[in-house]
C-alpha positions in Angstrom: -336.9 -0.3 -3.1 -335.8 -3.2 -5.1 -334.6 -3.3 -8.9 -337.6 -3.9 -10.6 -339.2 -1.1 -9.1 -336.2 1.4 -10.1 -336.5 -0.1 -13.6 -339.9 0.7 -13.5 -339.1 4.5 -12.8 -336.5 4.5 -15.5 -339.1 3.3 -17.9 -341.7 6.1 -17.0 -339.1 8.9 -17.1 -337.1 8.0 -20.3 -333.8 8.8 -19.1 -331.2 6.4 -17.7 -329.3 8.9 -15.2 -331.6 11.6 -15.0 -330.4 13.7 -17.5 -332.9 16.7 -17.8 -332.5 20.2 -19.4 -332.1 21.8 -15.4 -329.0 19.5 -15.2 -327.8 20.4 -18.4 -327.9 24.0 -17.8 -326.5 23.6 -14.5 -323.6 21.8 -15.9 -323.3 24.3 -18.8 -323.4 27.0 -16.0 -320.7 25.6 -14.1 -318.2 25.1 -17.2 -318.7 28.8 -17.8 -318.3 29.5 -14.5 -315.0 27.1 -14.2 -313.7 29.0 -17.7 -314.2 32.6 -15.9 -312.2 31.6 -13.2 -309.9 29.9 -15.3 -309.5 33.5 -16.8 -309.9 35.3 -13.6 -306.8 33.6 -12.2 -304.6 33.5 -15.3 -305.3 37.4 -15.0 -305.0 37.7 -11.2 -303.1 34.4 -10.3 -301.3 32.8 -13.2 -299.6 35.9 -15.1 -298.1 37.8 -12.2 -296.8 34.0 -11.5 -295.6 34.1 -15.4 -294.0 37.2 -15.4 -292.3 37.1 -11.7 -290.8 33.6 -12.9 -289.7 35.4 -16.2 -288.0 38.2 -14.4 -286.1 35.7 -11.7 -285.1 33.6 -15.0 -284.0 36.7 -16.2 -282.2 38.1 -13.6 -280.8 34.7 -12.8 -279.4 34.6 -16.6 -278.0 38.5 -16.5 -276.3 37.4 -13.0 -274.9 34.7 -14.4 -273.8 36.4 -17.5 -272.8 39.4 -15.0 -270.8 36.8 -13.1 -268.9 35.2 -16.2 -268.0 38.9 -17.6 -266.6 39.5 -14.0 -264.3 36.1 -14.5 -263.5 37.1 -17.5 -262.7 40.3 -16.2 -260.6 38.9 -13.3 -258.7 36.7 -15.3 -258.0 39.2 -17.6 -256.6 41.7 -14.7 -254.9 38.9 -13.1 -252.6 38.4 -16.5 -252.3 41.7 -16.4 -250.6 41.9 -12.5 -248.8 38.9 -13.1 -246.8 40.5 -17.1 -246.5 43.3 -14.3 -245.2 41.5 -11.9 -242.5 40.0 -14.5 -241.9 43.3 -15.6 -241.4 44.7 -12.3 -238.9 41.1 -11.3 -237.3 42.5 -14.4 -237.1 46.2 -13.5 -235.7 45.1 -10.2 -233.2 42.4 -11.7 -232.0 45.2 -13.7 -231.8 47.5 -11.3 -230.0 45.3 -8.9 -227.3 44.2 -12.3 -227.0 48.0 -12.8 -226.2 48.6 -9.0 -223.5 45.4 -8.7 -222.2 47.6 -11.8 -221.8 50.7 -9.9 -220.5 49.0 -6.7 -218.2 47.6 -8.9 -216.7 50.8 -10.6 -216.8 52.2 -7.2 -214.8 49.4 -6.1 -212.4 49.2 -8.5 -212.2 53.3 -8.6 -211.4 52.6 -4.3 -208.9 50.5 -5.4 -207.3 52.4 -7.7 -207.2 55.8 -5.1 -205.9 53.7 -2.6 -203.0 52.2 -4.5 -202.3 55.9 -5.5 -202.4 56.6 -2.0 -199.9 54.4 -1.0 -197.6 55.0 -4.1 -197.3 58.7 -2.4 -197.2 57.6 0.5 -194.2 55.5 -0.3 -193.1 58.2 -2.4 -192.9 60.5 0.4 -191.1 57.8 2.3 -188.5 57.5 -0.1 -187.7 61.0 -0.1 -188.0 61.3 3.7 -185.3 58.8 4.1 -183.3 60.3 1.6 -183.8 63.8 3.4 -182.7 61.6 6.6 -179.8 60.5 4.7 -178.8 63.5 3.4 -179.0 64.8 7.2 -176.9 61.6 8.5 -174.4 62.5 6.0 -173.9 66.0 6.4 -173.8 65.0 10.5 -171.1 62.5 10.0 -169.3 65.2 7.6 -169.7 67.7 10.4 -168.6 65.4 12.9 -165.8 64.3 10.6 -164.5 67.9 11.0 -165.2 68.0 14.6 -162.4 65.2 14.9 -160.5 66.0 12.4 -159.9 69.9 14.3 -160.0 67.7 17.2 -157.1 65.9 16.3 -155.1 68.7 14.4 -155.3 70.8 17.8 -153.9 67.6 19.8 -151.4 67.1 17.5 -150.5 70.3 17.7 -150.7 70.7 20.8 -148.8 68.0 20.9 -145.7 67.0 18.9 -145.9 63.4 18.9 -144.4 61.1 16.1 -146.5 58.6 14.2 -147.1 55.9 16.2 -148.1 58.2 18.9 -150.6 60.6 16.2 -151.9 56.9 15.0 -152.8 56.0 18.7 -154.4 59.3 18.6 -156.8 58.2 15.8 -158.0 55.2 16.8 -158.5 56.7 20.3 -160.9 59.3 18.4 -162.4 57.0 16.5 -163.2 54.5 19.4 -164.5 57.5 21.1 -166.8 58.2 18.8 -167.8 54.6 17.9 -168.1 52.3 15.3 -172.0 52.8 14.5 -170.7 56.1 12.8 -168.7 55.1 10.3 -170.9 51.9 9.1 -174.2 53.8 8.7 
């Protein structure tokens, strides 16, 4: 076929593309049709689609909202175990100062016994070697009498002059030694 024949068909019919009432209705048919399913899926397809994405953006916003309530919540508890913690540094610190008190007293109370301790103790020294003294004394006393009777019943026994009784002495006292005499 060449063109003038096709422009000879175009003529006889009166259309340019064809465009008849069948083609019409067919295309009138097929928008309805497209405009049903258009509604069909927003039903079936689309809105499930809709309100799935709605809930996820939801939940994804209350999760996130969850989530910042939880940090807020965290720091919050985490001031709140570290003005524990610097009470309980405190508590201990005090604690600790009131215990270097006590050792302290205690020390000092030690201290104190101690020195009492040994003021008896000295005390009891003293008197002890006053007793022993006292003892030392009356021995030297007694032994003082021993010579002296010693020496009354040699001179008795012996008349003897003075140079002789004075040679007596000194033998006595040599006899009983000179540690006697200087204690």
């Amino acid at each position: 076929m060449n063109l003038g024949s096709t422009f000879i068909a175009l003529e006889t019919s009166g259309r340019l593309f064809g465009l008849d009432y069948q083609l019409l209705f067919d295309a009138a048919i097929t928008a309805i049709n497209v405009f049903i399913l258009f509604l069909l899926l927003s039903v079936i397809l689309f809105n499930p689609v809709r309100n799935m994405l709605k809930k996820r953006q939801d939940k994804i916003a209350g999760d996130r909202e969850n989530a910042e309530n939880d940090r807020a919540e965290a720091l919050a508890m985490k001031e709140e175990y570290e003005a524990k913690l610097k009470d309980a540094n405190k508590e201990a610190e005090l604690i600790l100062s009131e215990a270097r008190k006590t050792a302290m007293h205690n020390e000092q109370k030690i201290i104190d016994e101690a020195k009492e301790e040994a003021a008896r103790i000295i005390a009891r020294a003293n008197t002890e070697a006053e007793l022993e003294k006292q003892k030392a004394a009356d021995d030297i006393k007694q032994q003082i009498i021993v010579v002296a009777s010693v020496m009354a019943s040699k001179l008795v026994a012996k008349s003897i002059d003075d140079n002789d009784s004075n040679a007596l002495i000194e033998q006595t006292l040599n006899e009983m030694g000179e540690n006697t005499w200087l204690s």
